[in-house]
PyMOL Python script that loads the backbone (N, CA, C, O; Angstrom):
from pymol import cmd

cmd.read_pdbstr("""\
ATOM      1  N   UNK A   1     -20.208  17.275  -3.516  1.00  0.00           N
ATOM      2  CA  UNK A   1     -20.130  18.553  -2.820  1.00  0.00           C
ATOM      3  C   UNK A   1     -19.043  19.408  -3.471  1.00  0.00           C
ATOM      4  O   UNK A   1     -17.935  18.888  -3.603  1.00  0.00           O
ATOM      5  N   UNK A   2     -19.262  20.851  -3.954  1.00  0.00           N
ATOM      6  CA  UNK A   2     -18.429  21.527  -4.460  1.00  0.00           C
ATOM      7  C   UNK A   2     -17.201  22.028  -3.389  1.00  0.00           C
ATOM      8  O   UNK A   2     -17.265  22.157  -2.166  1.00  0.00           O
ATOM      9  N   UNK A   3     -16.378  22.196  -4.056  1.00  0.00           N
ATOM     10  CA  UNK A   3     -14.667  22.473  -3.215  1.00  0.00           C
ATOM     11  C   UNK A   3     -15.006  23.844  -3.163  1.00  0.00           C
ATOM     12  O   UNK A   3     -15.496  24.444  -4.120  1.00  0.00           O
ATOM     13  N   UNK A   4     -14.652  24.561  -1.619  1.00  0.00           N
ATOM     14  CA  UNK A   4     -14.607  25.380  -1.324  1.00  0.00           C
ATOM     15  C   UNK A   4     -13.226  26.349  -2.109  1.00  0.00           C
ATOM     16  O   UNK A   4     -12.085  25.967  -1.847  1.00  0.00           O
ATOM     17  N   UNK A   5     -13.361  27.269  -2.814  1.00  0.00           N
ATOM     18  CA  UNK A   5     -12.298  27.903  -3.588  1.00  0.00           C
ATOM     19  C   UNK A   5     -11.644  28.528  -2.571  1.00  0.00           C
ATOM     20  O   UNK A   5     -12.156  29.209  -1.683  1.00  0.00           O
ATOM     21  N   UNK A   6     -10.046  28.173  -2.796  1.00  0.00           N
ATOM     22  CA  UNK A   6      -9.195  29.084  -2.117  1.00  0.00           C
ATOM     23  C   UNK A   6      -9.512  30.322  -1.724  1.00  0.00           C
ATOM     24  O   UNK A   6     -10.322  30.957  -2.400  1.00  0.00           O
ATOM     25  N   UNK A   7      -8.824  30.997  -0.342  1.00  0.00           N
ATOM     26  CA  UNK A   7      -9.251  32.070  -0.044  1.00  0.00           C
ATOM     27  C   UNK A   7      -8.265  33.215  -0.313  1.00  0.00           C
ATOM     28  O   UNK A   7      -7.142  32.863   0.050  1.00  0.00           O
ATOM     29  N   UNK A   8      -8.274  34.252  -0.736  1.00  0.00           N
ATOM     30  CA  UNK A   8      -6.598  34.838  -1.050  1.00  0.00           C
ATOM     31  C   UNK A   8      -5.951  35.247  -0.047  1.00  0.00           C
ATOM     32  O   UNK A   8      -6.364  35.187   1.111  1.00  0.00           O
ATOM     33  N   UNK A   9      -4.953  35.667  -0.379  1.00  0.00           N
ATOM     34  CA  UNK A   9      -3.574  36.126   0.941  1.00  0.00           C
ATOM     35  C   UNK A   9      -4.181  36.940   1.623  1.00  0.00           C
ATOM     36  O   UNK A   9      -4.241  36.621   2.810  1.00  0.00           O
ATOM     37  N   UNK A  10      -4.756  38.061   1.302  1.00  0.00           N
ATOM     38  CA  UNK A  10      -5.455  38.992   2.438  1.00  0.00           C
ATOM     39  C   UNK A  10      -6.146  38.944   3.071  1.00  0.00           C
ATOM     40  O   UNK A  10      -6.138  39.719   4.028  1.00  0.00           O
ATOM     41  N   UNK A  11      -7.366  37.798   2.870  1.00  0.00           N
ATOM     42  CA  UNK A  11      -8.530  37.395   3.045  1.00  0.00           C
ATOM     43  C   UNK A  11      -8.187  36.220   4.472  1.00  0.00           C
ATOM     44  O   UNK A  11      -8.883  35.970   5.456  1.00  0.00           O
ATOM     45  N   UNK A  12      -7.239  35.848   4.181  1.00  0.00           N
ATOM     46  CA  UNK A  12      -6.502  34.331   5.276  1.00  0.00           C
ATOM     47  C   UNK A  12      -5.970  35.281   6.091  1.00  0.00           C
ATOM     48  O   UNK A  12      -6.479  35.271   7.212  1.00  0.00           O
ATOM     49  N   UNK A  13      -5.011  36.206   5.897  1.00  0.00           N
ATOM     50  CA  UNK A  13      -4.466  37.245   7.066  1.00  0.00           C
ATOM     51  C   UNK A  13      -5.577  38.008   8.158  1.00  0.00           C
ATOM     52  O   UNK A  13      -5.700  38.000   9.383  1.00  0.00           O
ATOM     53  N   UNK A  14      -6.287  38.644   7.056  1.00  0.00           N
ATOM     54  CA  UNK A  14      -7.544  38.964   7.720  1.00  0.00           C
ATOM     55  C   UNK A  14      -8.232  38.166   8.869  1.00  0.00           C
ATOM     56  O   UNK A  14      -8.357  38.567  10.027  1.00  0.00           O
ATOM     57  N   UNK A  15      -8.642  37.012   8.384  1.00  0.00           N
ATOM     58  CA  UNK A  15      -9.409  35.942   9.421  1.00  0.00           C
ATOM     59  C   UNK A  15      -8.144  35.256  10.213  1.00  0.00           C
ATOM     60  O   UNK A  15      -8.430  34.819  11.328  1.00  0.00           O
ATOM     61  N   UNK A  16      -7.192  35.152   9.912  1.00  0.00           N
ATOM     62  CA  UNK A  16      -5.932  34.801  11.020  1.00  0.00           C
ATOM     63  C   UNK A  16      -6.487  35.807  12.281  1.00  0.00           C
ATOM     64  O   UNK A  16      -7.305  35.676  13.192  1.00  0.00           O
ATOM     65  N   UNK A  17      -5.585  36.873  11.818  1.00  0.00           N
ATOM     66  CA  UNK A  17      -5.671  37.876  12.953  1.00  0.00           C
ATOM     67  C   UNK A  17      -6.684  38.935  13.687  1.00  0.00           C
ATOM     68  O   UNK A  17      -6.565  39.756  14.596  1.00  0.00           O
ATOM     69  N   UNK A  18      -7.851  38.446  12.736  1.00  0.00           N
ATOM     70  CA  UNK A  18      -9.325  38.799  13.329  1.00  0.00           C
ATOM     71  C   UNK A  18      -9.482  37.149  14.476  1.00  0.00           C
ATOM     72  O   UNK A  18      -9.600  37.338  15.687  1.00  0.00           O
ATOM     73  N   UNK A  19      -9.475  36.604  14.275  1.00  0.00           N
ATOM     74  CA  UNK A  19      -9.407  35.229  15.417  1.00  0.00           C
ATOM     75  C   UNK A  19      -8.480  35.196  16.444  1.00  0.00           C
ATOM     76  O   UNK A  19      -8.715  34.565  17.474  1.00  0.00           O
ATOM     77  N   UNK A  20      -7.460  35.802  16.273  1.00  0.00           N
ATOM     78  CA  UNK A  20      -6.186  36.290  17.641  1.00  0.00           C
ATOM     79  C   UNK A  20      -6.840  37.147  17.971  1.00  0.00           C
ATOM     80  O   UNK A  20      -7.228  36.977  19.127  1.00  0.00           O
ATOM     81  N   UNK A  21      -7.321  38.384  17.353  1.00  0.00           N
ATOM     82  CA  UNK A  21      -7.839  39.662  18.075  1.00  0.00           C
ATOM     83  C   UNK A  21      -9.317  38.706  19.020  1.00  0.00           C
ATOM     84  O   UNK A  21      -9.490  38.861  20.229  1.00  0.00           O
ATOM     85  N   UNK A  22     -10.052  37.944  18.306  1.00  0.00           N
ATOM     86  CA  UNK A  22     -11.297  37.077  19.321  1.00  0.00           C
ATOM     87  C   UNK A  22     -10.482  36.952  20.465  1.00  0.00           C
ATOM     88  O   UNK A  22     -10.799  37.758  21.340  1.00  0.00           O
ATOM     89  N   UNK A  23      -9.487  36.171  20.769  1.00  0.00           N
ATOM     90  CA  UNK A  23      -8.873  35.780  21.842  1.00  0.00           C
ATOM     91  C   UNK A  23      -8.238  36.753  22.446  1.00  0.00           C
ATOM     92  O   UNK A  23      -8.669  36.934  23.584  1.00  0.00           O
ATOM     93  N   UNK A  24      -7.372  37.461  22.132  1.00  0.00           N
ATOM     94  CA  UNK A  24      -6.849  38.182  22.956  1.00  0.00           C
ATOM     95  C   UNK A  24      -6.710  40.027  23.405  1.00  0.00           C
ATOM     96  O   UNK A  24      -5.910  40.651  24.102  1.00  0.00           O
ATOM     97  N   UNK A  25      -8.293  40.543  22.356  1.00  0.00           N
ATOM     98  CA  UNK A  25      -8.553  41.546  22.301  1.00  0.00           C
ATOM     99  C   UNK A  25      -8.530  42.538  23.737  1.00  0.00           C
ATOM    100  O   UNK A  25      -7.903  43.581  23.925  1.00  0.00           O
ATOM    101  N   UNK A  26      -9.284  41.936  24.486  1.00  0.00           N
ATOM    102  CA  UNK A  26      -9.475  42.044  25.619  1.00  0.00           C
ATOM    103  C   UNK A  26      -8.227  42.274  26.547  1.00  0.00           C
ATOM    104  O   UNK A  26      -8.279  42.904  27.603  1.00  0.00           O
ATOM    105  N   UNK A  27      -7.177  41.727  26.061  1.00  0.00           N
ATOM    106  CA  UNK A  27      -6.373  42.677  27.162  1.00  0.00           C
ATOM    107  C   UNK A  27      -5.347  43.068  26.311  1.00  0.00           C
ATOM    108  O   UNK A  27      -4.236  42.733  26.720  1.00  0.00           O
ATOM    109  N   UNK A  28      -5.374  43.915  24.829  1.00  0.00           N
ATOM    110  CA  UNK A  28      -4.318  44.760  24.314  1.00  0.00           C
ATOM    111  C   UNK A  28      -4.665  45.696  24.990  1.00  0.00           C
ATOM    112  O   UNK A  28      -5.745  45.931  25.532  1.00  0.00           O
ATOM    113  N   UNK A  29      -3.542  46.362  24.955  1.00  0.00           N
ATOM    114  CA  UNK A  29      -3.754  48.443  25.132  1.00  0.00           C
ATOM    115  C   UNK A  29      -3.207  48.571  24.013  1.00  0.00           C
ATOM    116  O   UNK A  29      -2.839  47.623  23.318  1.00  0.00           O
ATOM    117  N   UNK A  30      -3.062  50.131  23.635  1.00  0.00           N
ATOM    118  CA  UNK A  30      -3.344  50.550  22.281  1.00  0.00           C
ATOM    119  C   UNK A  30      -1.327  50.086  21.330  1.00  0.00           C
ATOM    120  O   UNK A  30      -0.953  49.820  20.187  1.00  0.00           O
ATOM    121  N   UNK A  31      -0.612  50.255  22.786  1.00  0.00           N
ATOM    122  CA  UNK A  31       0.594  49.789  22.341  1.00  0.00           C
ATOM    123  C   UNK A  31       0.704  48.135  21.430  1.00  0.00           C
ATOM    124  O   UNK A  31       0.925  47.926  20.237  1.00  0.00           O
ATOM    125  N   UNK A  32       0.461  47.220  22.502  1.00  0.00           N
ATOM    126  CA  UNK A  32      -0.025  46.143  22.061  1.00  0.00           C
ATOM    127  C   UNK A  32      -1.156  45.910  20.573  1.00  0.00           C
ATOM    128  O   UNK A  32      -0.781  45.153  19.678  1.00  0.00           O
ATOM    129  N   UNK A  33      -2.540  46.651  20.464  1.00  0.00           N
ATOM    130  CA  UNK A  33      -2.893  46.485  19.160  1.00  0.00           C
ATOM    131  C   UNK A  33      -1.970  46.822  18.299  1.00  0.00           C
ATOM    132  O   UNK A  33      -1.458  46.048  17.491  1.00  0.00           O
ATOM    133  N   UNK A  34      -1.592  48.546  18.493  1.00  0.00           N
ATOM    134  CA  UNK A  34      -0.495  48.773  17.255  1.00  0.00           C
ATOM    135  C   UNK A  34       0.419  48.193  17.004  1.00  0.00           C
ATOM    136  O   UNK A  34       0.680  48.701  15.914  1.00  0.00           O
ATOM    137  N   UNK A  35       1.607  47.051  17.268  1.00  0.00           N
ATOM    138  CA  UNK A  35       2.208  45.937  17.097  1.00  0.00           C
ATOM    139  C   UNK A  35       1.816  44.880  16.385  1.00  0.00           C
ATOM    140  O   UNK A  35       2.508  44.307  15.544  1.00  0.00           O
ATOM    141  N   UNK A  36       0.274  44.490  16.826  1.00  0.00           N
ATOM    142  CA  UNK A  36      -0.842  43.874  15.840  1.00  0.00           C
ATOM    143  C   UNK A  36      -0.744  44.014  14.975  1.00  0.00           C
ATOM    144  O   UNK A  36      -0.243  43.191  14.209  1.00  0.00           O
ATOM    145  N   UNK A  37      -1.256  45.352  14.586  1.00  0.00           N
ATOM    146  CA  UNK A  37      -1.647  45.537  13.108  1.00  0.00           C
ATOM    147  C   UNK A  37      -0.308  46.201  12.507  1.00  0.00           C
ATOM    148  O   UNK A  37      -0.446  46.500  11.321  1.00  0.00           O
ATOM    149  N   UNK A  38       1.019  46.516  13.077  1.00  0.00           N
ATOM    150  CA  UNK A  38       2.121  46.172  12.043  1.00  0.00           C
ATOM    151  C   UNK A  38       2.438  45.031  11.469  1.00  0.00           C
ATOM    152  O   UNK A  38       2.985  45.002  10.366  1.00  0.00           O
ATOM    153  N   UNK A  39       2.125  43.935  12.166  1.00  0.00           N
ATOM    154  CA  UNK A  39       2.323  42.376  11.821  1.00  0.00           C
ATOM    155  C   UNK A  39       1.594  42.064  11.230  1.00  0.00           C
ATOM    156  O   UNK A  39       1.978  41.154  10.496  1.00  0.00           O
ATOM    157  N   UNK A  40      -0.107  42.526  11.007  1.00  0.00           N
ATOM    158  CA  UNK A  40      -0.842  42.568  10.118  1.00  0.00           C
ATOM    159  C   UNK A  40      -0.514  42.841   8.637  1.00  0.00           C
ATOM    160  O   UNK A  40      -0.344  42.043   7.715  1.00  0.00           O
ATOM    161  N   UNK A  41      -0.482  43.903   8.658  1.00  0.00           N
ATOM    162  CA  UNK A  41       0.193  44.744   7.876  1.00  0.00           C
ATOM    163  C   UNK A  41       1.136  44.342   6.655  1.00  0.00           C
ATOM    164  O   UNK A  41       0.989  44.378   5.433  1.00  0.00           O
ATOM    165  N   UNK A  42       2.452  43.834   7.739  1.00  0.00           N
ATOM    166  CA  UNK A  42       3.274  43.027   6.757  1.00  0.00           C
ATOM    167  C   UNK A  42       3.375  41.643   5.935  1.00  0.00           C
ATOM    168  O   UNK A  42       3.958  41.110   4.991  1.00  0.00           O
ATOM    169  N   UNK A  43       2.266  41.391   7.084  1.00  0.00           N
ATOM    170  CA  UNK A  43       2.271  39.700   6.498  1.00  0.00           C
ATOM    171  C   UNK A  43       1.052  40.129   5.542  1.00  0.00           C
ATOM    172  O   UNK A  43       1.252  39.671   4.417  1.00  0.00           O
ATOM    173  N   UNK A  44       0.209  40.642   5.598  1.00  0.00           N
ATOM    174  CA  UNK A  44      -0.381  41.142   3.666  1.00  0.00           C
ATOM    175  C   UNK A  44       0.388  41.460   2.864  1.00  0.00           C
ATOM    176  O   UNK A  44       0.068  41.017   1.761  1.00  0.00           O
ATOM    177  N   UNK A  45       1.593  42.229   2.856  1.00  0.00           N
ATOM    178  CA  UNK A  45       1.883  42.579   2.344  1.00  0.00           C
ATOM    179  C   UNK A  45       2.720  41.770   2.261  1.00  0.00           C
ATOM    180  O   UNK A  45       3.624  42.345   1.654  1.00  0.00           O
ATOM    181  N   UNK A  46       3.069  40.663   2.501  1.00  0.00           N
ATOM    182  CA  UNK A  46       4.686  39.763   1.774  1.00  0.00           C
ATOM    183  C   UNK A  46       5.355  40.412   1.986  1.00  0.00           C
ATOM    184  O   UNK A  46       5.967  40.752   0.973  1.00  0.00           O
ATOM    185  N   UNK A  47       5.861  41.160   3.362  1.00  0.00           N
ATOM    186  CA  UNK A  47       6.966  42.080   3.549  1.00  0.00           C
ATOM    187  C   UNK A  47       7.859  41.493   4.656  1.00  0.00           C
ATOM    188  O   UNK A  47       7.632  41.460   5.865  1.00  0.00           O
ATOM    189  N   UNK A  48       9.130  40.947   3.842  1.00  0.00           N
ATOM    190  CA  UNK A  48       9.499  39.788   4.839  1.00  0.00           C
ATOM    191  C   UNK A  48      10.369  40.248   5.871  1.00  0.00           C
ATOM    192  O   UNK A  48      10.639  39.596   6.880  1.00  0.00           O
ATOM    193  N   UNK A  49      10.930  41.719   5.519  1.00  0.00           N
ATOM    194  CA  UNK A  49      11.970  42.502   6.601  1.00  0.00           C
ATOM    195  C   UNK A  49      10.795  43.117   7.494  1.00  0.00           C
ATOM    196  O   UNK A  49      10.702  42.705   8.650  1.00  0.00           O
ATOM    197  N   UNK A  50       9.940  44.025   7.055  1.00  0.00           N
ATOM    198  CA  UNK A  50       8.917  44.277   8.195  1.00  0.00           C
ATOM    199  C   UNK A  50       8.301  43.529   8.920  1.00  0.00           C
ATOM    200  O   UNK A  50       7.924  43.998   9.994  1.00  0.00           O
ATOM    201  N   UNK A  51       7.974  42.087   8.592  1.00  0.00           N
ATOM    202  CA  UNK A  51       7.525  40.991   8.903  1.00  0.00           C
ATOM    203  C   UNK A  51       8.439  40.494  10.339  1.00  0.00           C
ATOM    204  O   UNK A  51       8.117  40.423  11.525  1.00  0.00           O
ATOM    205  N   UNK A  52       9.082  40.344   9.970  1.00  0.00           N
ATOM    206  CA  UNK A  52      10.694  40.048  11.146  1.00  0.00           C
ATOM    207  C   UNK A  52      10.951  40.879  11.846  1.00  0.00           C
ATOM    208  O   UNK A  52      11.186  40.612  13.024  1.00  0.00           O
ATOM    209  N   UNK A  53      10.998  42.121  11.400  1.00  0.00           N
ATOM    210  CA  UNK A  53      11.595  43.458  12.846  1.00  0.00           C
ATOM    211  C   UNK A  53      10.295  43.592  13.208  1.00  0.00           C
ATOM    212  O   UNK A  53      10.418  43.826  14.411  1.00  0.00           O
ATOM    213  N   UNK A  54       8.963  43.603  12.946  1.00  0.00           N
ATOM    214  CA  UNK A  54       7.855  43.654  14.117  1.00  0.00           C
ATOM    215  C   UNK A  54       7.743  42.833  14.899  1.00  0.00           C
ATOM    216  O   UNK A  54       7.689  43.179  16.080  1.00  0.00           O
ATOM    217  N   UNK A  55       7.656  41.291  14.517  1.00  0.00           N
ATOM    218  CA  UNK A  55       7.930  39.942  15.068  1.00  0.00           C
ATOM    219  C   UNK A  55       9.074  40.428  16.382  1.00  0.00           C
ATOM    220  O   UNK A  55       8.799  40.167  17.553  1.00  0.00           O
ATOM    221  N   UNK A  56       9.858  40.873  16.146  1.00  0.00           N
ATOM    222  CA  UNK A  56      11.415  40.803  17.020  1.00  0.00           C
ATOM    223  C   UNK A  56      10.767  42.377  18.006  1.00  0.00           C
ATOM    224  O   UNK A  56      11.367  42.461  19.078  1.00  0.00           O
ATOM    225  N   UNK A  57      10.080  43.127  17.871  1.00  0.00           N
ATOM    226  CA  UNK A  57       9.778  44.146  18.762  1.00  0.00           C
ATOM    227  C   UNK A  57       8.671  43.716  19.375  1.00  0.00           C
ATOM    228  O   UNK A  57       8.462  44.239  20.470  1.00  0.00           O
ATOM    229  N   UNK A  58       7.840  42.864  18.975  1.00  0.00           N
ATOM    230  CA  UNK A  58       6.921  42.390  19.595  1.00  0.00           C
ATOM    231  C   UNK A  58       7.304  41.336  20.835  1.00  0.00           C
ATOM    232  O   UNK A  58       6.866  41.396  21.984  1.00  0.00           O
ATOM    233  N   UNK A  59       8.432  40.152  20.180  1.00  0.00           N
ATOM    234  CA  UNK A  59       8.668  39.743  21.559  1.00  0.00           C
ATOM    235  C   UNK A  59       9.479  40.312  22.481  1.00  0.00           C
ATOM    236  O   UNK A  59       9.709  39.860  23.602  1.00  0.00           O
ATOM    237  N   UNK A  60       9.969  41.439  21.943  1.00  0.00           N
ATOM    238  CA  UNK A  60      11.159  41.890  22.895  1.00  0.00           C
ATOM    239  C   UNK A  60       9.945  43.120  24.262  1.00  0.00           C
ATOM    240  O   UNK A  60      10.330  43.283  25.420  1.00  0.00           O
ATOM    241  N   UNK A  61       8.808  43.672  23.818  1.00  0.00           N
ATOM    242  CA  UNK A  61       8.475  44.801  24.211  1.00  0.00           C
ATOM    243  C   UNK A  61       7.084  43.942  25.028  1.00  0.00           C
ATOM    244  O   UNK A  61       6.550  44.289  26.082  1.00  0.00           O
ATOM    245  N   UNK A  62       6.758  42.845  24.238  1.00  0.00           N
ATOM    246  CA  UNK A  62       5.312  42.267  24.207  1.00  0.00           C
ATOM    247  C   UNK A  62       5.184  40.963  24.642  1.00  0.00           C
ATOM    248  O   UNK A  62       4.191  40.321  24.301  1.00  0.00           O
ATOM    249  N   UNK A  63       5.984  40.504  25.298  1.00  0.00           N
ATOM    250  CA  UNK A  63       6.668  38.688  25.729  1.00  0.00           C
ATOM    251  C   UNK A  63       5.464  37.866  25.738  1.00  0.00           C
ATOM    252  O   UNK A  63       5.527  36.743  25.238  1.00  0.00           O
ATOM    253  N   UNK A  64       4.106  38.393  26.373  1.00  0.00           N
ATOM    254  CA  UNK A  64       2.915  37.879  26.671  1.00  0.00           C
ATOM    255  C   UNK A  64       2.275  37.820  25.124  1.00  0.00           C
ATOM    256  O   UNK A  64       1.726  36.804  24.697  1.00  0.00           O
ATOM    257  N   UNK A  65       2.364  38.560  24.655  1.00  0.00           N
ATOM    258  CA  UNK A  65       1.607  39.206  23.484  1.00  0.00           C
ATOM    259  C   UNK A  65       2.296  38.127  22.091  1.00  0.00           C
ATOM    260  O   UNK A  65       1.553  37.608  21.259  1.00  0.00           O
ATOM    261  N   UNK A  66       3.458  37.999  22.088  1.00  0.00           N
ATOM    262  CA  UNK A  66       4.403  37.302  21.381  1.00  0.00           C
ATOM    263  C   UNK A  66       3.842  35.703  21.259  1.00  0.00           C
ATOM    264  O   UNK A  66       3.537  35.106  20.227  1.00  0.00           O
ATOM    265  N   UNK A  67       3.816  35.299  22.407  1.00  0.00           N
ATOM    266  CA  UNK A  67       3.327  33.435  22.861  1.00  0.00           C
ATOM    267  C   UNK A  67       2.180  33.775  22.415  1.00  0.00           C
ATOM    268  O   UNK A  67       1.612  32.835  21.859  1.00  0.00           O
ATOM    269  N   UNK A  68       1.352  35.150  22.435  1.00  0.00           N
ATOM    270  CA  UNK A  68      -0.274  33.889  22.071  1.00  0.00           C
ATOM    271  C   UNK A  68      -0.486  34.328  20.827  1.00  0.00           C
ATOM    272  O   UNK A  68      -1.633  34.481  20.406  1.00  0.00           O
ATOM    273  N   UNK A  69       0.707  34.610  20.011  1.00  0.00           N
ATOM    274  CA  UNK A  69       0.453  35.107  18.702  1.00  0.00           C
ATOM    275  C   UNK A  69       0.928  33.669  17.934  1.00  0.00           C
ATOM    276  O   UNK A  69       0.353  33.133  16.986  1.00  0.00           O
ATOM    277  N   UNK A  70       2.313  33.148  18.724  1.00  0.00           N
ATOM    278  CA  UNK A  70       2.821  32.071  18.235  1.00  0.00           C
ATOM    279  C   UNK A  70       2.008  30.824  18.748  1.00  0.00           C
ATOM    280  O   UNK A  70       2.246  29.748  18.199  1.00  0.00           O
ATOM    281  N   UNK A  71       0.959  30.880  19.874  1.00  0.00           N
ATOM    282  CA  UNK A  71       0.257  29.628  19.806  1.00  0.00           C
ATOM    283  C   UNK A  71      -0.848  29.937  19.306  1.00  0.00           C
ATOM    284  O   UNK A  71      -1.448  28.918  19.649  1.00  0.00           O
ATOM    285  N   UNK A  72      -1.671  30.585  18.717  1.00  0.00           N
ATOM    286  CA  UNK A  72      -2.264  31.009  17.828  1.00  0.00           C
ATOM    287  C   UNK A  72      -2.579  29.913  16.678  1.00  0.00           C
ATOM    288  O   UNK A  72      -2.445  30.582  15.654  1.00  0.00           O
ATOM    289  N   UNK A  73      -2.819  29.000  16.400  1.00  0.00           N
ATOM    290  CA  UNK A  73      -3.013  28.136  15.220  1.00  0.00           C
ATOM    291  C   UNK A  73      -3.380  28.932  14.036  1.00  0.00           C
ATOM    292  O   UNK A  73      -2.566  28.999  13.115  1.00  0.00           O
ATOM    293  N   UNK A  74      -4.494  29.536  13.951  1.00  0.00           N
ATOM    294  CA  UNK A  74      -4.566  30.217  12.349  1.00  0.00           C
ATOM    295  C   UNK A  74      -3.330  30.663  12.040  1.00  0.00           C
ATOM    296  O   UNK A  74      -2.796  30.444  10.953  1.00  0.00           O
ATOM    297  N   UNK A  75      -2.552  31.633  13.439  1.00  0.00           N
ATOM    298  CA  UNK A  75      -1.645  32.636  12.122  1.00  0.00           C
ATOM    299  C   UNK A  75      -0.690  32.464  12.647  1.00  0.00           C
ATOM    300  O   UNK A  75       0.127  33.351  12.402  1.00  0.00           O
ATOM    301  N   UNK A  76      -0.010  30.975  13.939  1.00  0.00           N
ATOM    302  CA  UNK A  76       1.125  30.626  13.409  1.00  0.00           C
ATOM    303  C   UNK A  76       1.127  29.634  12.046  1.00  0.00           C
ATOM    304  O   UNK A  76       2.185  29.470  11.438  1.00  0.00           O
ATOM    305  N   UNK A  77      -0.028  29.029  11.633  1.00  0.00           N
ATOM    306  CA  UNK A  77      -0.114  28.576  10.486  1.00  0.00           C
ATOM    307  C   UNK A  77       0.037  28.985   9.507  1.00  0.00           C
ATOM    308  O   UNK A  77       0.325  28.206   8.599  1.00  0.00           O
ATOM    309  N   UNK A  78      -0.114  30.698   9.189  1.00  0.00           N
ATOM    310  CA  UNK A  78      -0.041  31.725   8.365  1.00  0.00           C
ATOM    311  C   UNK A  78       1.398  32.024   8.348  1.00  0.00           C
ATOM    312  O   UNK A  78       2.026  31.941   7.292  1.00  0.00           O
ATOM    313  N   UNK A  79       2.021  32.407   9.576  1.00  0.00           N
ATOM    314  CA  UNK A  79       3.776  32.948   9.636  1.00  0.00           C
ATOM    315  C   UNK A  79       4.722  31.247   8.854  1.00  0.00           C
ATOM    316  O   UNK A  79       5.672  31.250   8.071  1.00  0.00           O
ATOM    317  N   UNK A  80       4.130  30.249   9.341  1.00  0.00           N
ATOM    318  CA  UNK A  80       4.665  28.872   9.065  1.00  0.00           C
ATOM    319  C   UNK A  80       4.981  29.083   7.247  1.00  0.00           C
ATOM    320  O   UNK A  80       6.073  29.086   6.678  1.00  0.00           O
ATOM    321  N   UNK A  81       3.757  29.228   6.721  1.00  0.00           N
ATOM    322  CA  UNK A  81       3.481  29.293   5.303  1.00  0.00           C
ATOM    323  C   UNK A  81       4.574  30.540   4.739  1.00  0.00           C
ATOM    324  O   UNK A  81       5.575  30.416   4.033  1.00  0.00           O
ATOM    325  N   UNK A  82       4.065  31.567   5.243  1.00  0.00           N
ATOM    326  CA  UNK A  82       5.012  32.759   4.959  1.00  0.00           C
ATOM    327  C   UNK A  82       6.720  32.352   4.778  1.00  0.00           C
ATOM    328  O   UNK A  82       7.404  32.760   3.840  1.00  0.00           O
ATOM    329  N   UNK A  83       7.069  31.737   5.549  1.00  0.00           N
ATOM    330  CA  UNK A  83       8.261  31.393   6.147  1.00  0.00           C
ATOM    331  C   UNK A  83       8.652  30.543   4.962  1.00  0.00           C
ATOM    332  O   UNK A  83       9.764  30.708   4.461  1.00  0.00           O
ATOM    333  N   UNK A  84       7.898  29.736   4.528  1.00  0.00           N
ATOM    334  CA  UNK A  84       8.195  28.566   4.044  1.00  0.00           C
ATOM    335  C   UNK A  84       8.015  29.104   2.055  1.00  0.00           C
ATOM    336  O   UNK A  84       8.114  28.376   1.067  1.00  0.00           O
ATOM    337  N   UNK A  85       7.837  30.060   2.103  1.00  0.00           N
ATOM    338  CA  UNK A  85       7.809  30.684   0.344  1.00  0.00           C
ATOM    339  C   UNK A  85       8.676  32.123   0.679  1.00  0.00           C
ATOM    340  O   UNK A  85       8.395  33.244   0.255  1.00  0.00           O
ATOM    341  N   UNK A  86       9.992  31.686   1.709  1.00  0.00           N
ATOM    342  CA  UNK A  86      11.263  32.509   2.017  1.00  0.00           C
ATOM    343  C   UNK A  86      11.143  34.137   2.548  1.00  0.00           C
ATOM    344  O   UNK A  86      11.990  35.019   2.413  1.00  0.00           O
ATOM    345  N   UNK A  87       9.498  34.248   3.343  1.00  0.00           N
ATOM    346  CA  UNK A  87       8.933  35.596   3.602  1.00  0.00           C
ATOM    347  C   UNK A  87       9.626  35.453   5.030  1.00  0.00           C
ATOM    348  O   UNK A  87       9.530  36.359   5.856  1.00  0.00           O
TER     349      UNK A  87
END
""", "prot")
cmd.dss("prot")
cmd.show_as("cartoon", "prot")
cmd.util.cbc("prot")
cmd.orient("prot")
C-alpha cells in the first residue's frame, strides 16, 4: 500500500481548524470566529508573536472558546508541533 504523502503546513492548519469550526461553529458569534481566524492565520503563517497574543486574547476574552480549542486534538496537536520547532 502506497504512503500517504505528507500534507503541508497550510493544508494541516486548514483541516485542524476546519474540524474545530465542525464542533464548535455553532455557537461562535462573529467576535469569537474573528479570534478564530487570527489564530488561523498565524499558525499558517509561523507567526510565533501573533500566534501567542491571539492565544492570550482568546483566553482572556473567550474562556469557553479557549478549552475547546485546547481540547481540540487536531490543533492542539498542531499548536503542540508549532511549539515544539520554537513557534
Amino acid at each position: 500500500m502506497p504512503e500517504k504523502p505528507p500534507e503541508d503546513h497550510a493544508s494541516r492548519v486548514r483541516a485542524s481548524f476546519d474540524a474545530l469550526h465542525d464542533q464548535v461553529g455553532s455557537r461562535l458569534d462573529p467576535a469569537g470566529r474573528e479570534a478564530i481566524e487570527k489564530i488561523r492565520a498565524a499558525a499558517t503563517a509561523k507567526d510565533a508573536a501573533a500566534l501567542k497574543a491571539h492565544l492570550a486574547q482568546l483566553q482572556e476574552h473567550h474562556g469557553w472558546l479557549y478549552t475547546e480549542l485546547a481540547a481540540h486534538p487536531r490543533v492542539a496537536n498542531l499548536l503542540d508541533e508549532l511549539a515544539l520547532l520554537g513557534l
